[in-house]
C-alpha positions as CSV (number, residue, x, y, z in Angstrom):
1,X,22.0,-140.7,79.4
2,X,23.3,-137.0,78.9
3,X,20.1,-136.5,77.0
4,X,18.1,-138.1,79.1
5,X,19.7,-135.8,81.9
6,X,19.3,-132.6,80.0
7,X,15.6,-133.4,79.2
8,X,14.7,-134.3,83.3
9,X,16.5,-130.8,83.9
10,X,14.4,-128.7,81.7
11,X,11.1,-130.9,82.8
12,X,12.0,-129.6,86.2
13,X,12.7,-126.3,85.5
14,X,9.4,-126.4,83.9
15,X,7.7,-127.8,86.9
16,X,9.3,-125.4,88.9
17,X,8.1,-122.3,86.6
18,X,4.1,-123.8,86.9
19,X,4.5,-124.1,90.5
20,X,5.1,-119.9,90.7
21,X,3.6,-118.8,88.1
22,X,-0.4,-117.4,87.5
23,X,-1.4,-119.8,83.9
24,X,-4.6,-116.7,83.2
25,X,-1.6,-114.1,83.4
26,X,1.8,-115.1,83.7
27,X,2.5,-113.0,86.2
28,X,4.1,-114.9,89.5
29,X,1.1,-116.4,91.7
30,X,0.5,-116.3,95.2
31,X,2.9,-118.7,96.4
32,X,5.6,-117.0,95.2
33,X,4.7,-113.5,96.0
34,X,4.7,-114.9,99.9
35,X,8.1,-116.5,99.2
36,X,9.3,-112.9,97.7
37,X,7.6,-110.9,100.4
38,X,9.4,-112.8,103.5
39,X,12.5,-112.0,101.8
40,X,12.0,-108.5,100.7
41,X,10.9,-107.8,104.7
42,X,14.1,-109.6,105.8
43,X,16.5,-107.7,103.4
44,X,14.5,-104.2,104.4
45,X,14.8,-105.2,108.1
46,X,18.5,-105.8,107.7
47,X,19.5,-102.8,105.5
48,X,17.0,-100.6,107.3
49,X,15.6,-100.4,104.2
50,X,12.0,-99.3,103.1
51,X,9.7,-101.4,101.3
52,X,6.2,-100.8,99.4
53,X,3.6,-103.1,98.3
54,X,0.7,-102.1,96.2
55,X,-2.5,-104.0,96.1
56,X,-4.3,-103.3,93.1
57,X,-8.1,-104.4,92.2
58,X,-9.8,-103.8,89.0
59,X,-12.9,-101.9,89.7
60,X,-15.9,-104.2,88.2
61,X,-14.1,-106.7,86.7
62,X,-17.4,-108.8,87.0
63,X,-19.6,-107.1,84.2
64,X,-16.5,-108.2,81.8
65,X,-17.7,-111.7,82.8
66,X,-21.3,-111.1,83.3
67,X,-21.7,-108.8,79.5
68,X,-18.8,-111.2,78.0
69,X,-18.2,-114.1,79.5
70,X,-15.9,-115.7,81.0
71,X,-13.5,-116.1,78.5
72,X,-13.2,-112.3,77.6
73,X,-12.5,-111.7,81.4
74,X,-9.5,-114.2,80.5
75,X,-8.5,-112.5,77.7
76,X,-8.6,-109.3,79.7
77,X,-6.5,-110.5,82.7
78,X,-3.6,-111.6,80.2
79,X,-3.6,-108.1,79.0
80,X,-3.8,-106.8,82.6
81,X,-0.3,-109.1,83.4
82,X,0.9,-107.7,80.1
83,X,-0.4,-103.5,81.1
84,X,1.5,-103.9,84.9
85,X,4.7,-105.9,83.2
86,X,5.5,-103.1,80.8
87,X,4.5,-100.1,83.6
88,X,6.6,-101.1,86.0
89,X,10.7,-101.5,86.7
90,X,12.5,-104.7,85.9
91,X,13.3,-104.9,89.8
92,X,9.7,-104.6,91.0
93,X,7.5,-108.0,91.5
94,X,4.4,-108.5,90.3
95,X,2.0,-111.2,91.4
96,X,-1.7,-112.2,90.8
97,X,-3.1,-112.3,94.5
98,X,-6.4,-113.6,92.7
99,X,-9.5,-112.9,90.8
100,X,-8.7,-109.5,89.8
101,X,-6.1,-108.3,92.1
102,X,-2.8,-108.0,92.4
103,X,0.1,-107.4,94.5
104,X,3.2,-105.2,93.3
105,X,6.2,-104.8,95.5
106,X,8.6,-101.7,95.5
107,X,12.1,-102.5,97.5
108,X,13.8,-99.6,98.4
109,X,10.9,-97.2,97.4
110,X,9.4,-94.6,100.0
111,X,5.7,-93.3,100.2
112,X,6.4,-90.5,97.2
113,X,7.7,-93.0,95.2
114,X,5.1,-95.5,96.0
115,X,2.4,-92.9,95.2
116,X,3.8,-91.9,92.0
117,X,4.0,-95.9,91.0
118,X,0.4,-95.9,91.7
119,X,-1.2,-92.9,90.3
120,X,1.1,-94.0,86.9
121,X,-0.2,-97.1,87.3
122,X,-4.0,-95.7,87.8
123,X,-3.2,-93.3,85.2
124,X,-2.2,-96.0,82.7
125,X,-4.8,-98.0,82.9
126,X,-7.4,-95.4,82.6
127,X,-6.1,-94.8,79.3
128,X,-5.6,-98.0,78.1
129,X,-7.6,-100.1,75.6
130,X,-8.2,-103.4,77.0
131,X,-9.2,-105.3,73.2
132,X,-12.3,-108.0,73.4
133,X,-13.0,-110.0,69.6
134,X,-15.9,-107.5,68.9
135,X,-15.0,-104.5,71.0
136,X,-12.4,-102.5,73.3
137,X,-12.9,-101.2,77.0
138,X,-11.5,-99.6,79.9
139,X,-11.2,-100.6,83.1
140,X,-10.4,-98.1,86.6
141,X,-8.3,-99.5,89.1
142,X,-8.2,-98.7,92.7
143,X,-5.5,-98.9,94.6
144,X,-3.9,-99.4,98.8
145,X,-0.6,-98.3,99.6
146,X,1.3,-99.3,101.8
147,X,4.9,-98.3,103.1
148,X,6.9,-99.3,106.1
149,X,10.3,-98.1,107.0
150,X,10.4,-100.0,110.9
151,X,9.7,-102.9,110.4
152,X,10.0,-104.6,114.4
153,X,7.9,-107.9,114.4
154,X,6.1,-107.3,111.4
155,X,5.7,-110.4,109.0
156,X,4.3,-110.6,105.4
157,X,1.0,-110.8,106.1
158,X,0.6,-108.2,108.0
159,X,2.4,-106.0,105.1
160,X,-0.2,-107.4,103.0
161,X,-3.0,-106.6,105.9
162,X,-2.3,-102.9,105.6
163,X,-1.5,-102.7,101.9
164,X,-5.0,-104.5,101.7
165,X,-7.1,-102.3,104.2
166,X,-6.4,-98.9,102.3
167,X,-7.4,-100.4,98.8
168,X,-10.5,-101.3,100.7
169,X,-10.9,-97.9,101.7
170,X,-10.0,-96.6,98.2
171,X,-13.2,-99.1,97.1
172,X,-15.7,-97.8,99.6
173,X,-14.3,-94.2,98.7
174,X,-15.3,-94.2,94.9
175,X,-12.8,-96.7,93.0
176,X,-10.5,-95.6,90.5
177,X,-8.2,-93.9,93.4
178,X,-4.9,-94.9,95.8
179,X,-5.2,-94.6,99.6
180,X,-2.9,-95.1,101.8
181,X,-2.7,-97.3,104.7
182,X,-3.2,-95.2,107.7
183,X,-2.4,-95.1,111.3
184,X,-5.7,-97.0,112.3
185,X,-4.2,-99.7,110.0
186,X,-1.3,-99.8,111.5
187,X,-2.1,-99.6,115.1
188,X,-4.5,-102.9,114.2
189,X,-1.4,-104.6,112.7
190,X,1.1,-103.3,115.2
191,X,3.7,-101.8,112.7
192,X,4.8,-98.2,112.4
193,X,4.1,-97.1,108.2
194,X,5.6,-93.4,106.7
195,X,3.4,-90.9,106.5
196,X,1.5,-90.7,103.1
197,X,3.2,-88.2,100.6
């Protein structure tokens, strides 16, 4: 019975893990980053704390699938969870929001400090050698900041909203840079953001 115990234990820890977890990346999935998000925005709302979040889209990913295949754009998005797990602090959270993007969060981290995660981040992936079976690429990333510091009524998704309008704008601007979610964002979302560095 105690092994029997021990074994329905670890089953459900594993269940558990699958339920949060991306399977192409191994980086925490949508699900979770919601479940993290609500309680990042309460803890900064009760602190008076500020909190980033970082949506991050790899500018065309789709010629990896469309030259490779799919399988290499696999291949590529493990080494992406593997790039933004080792560029990162142990107390930010990383999530696949899907297809190619992802979601970073930055408790306690102001518009400088957001900006310098993202342009290292940028800057890191720009010089990066993403390894395919018969050749090695790189890939740009562009990037939407955004940072809020009052948060009144403000919920999760609208965090995501804003972070998610200035990468957007960082799209239709070029690729390969980090905007900022601005005041038009935030006026649309009803949330007061910082200023951008």
């Amino acid at each position: 019975l105690r092994d029997h115990d021990v074994r329905l234990t670890q089953l459900n820890e594993k269940l558990q893990q699958l339920a949060h977890t991306d399977e192409a990346t191994g980086l925490f999935n949508k699900r979770r980053l919601f479940e993290r998000l609500d309680m990042e925005v309460a803890r900064a709302k009760r602190y008076a704390e500020t909190l980033s979040c970082l949506m991050i889209d790899v500018d065309d990913f789709k010629k990896i699938n469309d030259t490779y295949g799919h399988p290499a754009g696999d291949l590529i998005l493990r080494q992406i969870g593997r790039l933004l797990q080792r560029s990162l602090r142990i107390t930010d959270f990383i999530a696949r929001y899907g297809g190619e993007e992802f979601t970073v969060l930055l408790p306690r981290t102001n518009s400088a400090g957001a900006f310098r995660v993202a342009e290292n981040l940028r800057s890191a992936f720009m010089s990066h050698e993403f390894s395919l079976p018969t050749t090695s690429i790189h890939l740009t990333v562009s990037i939407g900041v955004a940072c809020c510091s009052n948060f009144g009524n403000q919920n999760s998704q609208q965090m995501i909203a804003l972070a998610d309008g200035a990468l957007y704008r960082a799209k239709r601007s070029g690729k390969n840079q980090v905007c900022f979610a601005d005041e038009t964002d935030a006026i649309a979302e009803g949330v007061r953001i910082l200023s951008n560095p």
